[in-house]
Every structure is written in structure tokens, then in C-alpha cells.
C-alpha positions in Angstrom: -151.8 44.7 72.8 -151.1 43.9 76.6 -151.6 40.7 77.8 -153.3 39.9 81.0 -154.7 36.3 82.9 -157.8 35.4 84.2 -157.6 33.4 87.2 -160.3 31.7 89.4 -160.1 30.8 92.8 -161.9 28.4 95.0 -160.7 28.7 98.5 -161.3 32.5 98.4 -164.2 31.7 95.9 -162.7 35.0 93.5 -162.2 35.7 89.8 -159.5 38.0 88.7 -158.0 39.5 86.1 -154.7 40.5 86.3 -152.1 42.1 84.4 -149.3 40.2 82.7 -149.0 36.9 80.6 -147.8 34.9 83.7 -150.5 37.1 86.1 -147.8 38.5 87.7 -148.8 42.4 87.4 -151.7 44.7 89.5 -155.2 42.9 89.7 -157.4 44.8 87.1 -160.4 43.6 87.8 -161.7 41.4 90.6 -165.2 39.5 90.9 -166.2 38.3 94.7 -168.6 35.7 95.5 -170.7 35.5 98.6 -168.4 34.2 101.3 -171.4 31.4 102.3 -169.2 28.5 104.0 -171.5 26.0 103.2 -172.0 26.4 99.8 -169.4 26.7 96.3 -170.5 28.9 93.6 -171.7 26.6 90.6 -170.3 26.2 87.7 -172.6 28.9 85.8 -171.3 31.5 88.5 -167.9 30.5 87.7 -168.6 30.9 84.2 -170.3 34.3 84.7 -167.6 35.5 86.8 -165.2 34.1 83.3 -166.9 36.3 81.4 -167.2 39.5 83.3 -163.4 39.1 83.8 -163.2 38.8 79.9 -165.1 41.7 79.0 -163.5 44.1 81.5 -160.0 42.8 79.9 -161.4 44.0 76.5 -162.8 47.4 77.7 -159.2 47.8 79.3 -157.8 46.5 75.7 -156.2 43.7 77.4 -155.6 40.6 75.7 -156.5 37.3 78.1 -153.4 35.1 77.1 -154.2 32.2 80.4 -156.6 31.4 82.5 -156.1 29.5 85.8 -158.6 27.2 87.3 -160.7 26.9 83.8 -162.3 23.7 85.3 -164.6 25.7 87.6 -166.2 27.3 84.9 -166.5 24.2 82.7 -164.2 25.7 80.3 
């Protein structure tokens, strides 16, 4: 199976899934939160944002290997 990593991002307040065990390949999938200055997505956005990532790696029989910034989603 091909590997992939999930990897959330605060400053640019993203979720992404991208090809390759390190992350290193072509962004599969990407999830985009409002870009609302004032405010962070909470931690049940974050999570939400895990889990779309996850199931779009499956549907692309992808297996998630890492994910970066696993704190924002409580993980």
C-alpha cells in the first residue's frame, strides 16, 4: 500500500494530505479553514479536518504513516 502524511498547519490554518512517508510527494488532499484573523479553528475543527484527510487517504488507498501537528486536533 502507498504511504502518505497528514499534516496540519496553523499559520496557514490547513490540513493536508500528502503523498509519501516523510510528506514529501504531491498534496492529495487539502482542507482550508476560513482565513478569519482573529480567530483559530478549535480543536474539534482540527479534528474534523483529521478525519476528512484520513478518509480521503483511504478512498485513495493510501496508508497515513505520520501526522504532523497532531496536537491541534487533540490527538
Amino acid at each position: 500500500m502507498r504511504k502518505a502524511c497528514i499534516e496540519l498547519v496553523a499559520p496557514t490554518k490547513t490540513a493536508l494530505l500528502l503523498a509519501g512517508d516523510l510528506g514529501t510527494g504531491q498534496c492529495l488532499h487539502m482542507v482550508v479553514f476560513p482565513n478569519n484573523v482573529d480567530t483559530m479553528p478549535t480543536t474539534e475543527q482540527w479534528l474534523r479536518a483529521y478525519k476528512r484527510c484520513e478518509q480521503k487517504a483511504a478512498e485513495l488507498k493510501y496508508e497515513v504513516t505520520r501526522v504532523r501537528g497532531r496536537r491541534l486536533a487533540g490527538l
